[in-house]
PABA-935160 format. One record per residue: residue in three letters; x, y, z of N, C-alpha, C in turn. Coordinates in steps of 0.1 Angstrom, whole numbers, padded with zeros to 4 digits, always signed. Atoms other than C-alpha are relative to their C-alpha. Layout:
N
ALAXYZXYZXYZ ...
end
This chain:
107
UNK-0013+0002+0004+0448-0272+0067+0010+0007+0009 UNK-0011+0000-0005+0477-0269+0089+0008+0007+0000 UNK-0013-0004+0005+0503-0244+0079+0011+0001+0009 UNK-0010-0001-0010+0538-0246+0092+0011+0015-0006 UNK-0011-0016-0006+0561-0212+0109+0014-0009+0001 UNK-0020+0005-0005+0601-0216+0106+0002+0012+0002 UNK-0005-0012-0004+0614-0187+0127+0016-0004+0003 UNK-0013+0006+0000+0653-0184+0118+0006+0014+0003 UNK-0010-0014+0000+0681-0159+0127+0011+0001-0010 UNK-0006+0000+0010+0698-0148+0102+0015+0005+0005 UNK-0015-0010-0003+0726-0124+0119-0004+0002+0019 UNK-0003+0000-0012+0735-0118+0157+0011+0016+0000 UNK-0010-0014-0001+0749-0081+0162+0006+0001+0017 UNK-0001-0007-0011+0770-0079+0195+0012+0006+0006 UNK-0015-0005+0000+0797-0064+0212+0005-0007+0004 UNK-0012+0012+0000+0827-0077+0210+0009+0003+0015 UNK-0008+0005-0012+0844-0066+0244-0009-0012+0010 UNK+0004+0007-0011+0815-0084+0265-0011-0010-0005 UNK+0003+0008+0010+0801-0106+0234-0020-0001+0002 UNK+0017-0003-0001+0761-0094+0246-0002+0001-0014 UNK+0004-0009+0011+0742-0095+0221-0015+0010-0003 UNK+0011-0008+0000+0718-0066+0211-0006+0005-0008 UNK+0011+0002+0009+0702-0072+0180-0001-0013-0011 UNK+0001+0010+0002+0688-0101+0163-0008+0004-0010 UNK+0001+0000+0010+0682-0102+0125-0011-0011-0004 UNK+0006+0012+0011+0654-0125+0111-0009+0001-0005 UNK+0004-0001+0011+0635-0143+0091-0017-0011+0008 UNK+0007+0015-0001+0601-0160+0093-0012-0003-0012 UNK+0010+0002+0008+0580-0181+0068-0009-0012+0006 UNK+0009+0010+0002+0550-0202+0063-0002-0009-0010 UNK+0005+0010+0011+0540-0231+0039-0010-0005+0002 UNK+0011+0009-0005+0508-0245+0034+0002-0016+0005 UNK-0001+0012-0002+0504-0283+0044+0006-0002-0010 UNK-0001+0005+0007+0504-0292+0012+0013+0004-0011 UNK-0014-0011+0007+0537-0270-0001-0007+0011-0010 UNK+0006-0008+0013+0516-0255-0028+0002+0016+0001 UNK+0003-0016+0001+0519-0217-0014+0009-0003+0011 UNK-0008-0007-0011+0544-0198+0011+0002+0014+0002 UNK-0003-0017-0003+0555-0165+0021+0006+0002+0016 UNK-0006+0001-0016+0576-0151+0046+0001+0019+0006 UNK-0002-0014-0001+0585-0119+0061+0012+0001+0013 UNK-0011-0007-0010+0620-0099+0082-0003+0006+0004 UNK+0001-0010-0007+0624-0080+0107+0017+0002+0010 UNK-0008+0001-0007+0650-0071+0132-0007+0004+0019 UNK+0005-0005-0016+0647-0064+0173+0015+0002+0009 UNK-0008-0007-0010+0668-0048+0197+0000-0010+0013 UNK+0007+0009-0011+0673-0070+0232+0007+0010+0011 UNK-0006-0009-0014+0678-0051+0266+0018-0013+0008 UNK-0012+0009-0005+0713-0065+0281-0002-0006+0010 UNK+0003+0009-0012+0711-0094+0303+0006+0005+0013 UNK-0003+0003-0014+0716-0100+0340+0015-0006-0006 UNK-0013+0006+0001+0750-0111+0346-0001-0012+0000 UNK-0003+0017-0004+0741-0142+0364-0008-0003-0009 UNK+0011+0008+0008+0714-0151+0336+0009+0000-0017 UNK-0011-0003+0015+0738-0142+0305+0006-0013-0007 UNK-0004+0013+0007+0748-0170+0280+0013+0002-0005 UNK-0012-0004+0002+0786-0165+0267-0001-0006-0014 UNK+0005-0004+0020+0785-0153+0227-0001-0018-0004 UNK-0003+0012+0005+0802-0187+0218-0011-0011+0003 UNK+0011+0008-0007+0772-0209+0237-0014+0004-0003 UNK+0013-0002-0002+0742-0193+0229-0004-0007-0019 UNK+0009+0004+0012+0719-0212+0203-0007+0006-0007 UNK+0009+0000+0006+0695-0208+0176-0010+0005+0008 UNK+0010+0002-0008+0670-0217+0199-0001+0012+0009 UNK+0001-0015-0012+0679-0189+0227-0001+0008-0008 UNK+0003-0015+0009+0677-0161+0201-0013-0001-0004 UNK+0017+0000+0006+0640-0175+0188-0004+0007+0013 UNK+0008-0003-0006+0628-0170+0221+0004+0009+0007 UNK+0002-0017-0003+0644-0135+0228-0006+0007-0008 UNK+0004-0012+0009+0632-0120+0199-0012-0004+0000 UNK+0014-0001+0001+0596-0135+0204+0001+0007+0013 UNK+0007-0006-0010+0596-0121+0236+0004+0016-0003 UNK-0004-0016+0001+0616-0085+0229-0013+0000-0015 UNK+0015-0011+0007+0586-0080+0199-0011-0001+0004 UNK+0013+0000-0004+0558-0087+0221+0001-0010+0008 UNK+0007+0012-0002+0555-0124+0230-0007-0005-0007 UNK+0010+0011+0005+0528-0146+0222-0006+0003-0010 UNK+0011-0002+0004+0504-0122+0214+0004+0006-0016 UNK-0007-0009+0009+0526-0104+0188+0002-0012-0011 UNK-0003+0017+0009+0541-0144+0172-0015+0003-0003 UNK+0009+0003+0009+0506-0149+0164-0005+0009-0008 UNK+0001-0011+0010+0499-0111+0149+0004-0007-0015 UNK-0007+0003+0014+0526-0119+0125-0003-0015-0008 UNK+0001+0012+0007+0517-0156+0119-0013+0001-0006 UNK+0018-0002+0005+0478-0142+0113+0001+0010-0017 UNK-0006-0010+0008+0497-0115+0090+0001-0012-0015 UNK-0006+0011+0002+0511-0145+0074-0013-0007-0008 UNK+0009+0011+0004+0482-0168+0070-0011+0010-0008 UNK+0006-0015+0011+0462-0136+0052+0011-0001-0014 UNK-0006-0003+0014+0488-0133+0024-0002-0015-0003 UNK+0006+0011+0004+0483-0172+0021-0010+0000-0007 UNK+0017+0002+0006+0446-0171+0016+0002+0010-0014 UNK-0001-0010+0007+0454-0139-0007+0006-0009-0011 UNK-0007+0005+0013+0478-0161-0032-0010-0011-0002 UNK+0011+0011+0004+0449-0191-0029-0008+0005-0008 UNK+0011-0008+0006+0421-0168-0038+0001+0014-0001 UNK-0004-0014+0001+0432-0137-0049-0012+0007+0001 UNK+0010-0012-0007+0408-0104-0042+0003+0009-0010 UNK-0006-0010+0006+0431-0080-0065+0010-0005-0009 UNK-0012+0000+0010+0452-0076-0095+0004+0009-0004 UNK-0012-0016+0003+0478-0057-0118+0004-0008-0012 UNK-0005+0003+0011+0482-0055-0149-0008+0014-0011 UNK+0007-0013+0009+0474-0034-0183-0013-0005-0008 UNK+0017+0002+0004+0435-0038-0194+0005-0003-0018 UNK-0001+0002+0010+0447-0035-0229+0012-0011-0010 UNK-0017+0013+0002+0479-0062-0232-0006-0012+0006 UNK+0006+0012-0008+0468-0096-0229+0009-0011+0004 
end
């Protein structure tokens, strides 16, 4: 089974005289194929300030360009799949649980 990753930004922190920005707020979850289970998890990341000539201007920069600074400022690749492996473990965990919680004597 298949599960699908939505990595979204929730917030954009930058300064306002030169509109950089240098930290990026988000969110990411998973869903099985079949919807029946999900789970997500936040974080935030810091980004080093661009090159001049490579810099996007606040008002222009996408969705899309902030996914792929903050995959690359927490690692890259190798890190996205950490967390999507992180991810697909708490899945399996709500399929087939391992552990519980509760009181032995309250039913």
């Amino acid at each position: 089974m298949a599960n699908t990753y939505t990595w979204k930004v929730g917030q954009c922190d930058r300064l306002l005289e030169t509109g950089v920005i240098s930290t990026l707020h988000y969110t990411v979850s998973v869903q099985t194929e079949d919807g029946a289970y999900s789970c997500g998890a936040y974080g935030s990341v810091g980004l080093e300030a661009p090159a001049a000539d490579t810099m996007i201007a606040y008002d222009s920069v996408t969705e899309a360009n902030c996914i792929e600074w903050l995959k690359a400022a927490i690692g890259g690749d190798e890190k996205v799949t950490e967390i999507q492996t992180a991810l697909d473990n708490q899945l399996t965990e709500k399929r087939t649980p391992t552990t519980g919680a509760g009181l032995p004597w309250s039913a």
